[in-house]
C-alpha positions as CSV (number, residue, x, y, z in Angstrom):
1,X,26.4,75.5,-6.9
2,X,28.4,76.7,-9.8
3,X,29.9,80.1,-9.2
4,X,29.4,83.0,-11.5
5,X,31.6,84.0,-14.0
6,X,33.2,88.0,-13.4
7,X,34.9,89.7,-15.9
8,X,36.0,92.0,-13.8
9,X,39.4,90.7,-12.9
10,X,40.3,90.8,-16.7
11,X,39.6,94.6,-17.4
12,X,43.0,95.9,-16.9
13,X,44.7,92.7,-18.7
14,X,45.1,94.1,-22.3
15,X,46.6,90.7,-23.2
16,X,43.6,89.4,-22.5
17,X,40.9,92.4,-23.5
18,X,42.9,92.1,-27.0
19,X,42.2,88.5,-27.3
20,X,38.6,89.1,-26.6
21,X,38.7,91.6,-29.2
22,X,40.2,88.9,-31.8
23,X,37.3,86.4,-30.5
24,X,34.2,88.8,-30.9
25,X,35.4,90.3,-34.5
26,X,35.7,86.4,-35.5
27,X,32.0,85.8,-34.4
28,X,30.9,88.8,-36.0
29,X,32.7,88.4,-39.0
30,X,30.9,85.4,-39.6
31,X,27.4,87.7,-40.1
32,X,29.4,90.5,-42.1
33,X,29.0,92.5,-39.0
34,X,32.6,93.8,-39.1
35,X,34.2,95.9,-35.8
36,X,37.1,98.0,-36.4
37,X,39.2,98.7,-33.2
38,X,42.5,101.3,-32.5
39,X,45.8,98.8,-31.9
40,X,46.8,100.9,-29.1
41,X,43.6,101.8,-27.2
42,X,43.7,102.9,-23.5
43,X,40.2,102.0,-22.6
44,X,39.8,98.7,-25.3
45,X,36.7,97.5,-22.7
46,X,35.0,100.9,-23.5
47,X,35.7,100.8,-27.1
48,X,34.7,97.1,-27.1
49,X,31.4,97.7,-25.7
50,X,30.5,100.9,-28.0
51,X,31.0,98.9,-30.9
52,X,29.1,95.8,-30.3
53,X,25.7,98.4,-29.0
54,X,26.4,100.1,-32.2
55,X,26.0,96.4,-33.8
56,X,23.2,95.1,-31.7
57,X,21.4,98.1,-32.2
58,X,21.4,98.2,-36.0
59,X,21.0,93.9,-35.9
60,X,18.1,94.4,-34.0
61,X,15.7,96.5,-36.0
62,X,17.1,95.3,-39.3
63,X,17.9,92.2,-39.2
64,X,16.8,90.1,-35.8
65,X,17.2,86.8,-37.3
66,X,21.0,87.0,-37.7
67,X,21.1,88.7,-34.2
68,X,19.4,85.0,-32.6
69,X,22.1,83.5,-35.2
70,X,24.9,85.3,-33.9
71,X,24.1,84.7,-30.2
72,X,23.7,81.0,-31.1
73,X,26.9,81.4,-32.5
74,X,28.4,83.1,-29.4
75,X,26.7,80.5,-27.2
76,X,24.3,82.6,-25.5
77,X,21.1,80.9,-24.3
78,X,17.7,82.4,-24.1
79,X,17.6,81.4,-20.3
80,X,20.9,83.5,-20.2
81,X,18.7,86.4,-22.1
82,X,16.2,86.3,-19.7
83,X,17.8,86.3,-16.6
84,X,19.9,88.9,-17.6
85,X,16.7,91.0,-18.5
86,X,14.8,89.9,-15.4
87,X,17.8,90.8,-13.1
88,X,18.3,94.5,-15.0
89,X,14.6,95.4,-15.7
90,X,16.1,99.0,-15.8
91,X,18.7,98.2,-18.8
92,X,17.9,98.1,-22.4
93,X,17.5,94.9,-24.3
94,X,20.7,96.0,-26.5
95,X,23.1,96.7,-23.5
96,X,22.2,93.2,-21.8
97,X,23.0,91.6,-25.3
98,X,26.3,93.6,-25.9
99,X,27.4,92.4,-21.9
100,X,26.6,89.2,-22.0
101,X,28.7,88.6,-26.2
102,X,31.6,89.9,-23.9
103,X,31.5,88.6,-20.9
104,X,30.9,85.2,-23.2
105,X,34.2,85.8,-25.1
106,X,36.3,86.9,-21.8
107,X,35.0,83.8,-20.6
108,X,35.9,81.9,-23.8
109,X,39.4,84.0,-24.2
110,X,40.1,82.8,-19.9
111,X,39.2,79.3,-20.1
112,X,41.4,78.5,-23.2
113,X,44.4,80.3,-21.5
114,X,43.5,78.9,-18.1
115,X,43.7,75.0,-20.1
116,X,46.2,76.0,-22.6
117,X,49.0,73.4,-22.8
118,X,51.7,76.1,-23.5
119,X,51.5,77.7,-20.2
């Protein structure tokens, strides 16, 4: 059985959290959805996470389509969608998307390091 992915260990890695930051504002830029984030942020999860609600919110009642684009884009499934929703009935739609686009690009930002050939 294939263990699930935590993004908790990364939180405090700034290296890291600032490589996610690069990865999501590449994805986004791609929809002109454009996230502005402070260089020397204490809390760049929090500030992370504001932003891309902010983004999900305004994609969702103006422009779903690109939202579905930019999740394709992101590479996260509908199955990932709904279990997500099924498993936090109490959450809104919009903070289930905007943890599952990070925890995707942690998980994107990790594996690449993890299989880098520099290290």
């Amino acid at each position: 059985m294939q263990q699930e992915f935590s993004i908790q260990p990364y939180l405090n890695d700034i290296d890291i959290l600032n490589q996610t930051v690069q990865q999501i504002q590449k994805d986004f830029s791609f929809f002109s959805v454009n996230l502005l984030f402070g260089e020397n942020s204490n809390d760049v999860y929090s500030q992370l996470y504001k932003q891309i609600l902010l983004a999900i919110k305004q994609l969702i009642t103006s422009d779903y389509q690109k939202l579905i684009a930019l999740l394709y884009r992101v590479d996260i499934s509908e199955t990932q969608i709904k279990n997500e929703t099924n498993n936090n009935t109490e959450k809104p739609f919009e903070e289930i998307i905007t943890h599952l686009i990070i925890k995707r690009c942690l998980q994107k930002v990790v594996l690449r390091k993890l299989f880098s050939s520099n290290d």
